[in-house]
C-alpha positions in Angstrom: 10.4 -28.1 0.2 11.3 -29.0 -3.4 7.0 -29.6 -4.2 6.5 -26.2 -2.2 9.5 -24.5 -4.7 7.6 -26.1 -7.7 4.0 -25.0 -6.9 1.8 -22.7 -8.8 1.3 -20.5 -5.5 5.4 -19.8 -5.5 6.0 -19.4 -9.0 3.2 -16.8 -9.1 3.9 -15.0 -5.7 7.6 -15.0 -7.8 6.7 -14.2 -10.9 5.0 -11.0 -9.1 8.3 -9.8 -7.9 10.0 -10.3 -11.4 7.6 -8.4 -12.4 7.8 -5.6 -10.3 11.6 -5.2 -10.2 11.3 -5.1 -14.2 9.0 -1.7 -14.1 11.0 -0.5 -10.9 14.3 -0.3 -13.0 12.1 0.2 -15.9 10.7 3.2 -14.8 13.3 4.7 -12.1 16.7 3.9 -14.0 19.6 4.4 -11.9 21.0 7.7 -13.1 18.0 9.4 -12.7 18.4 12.4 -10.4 16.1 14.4 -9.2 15.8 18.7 -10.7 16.7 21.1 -7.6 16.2 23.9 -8.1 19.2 26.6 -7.0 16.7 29.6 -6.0 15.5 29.4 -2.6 11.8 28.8 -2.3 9.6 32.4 -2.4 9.2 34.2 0.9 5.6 33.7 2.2 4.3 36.4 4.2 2.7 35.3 7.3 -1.2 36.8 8.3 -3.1 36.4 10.8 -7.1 36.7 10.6 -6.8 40.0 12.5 -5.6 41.7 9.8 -8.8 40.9 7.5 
């Protein structure tokens, strides 16, 4: 277990997760919120190909 813990494959597979957590909170920090919008989305009127 302890050669398997110390190998190249498991410190790369590894280092790929550090990695990726690093841009995650990088990237999405954890106060971002998301803009919503208070207006409620525009009215679409429906047609049908009859009316063409």
């Amino acid at each position: 277990m302890v050669a398997f813990l110390k190998s190249d494959l498991f410190m790369k597979f590894m280092g790929g997760f550090v990695l990726g957590t690093v841009g995650f909170l990088t990237l999405n920090p954890a106060g971002a919120q998301s803009h919503q919008d208070d207006r409620p989305a525009a009215h679409v009127q429906e047609r049908s190909y009859a009316d063409l």
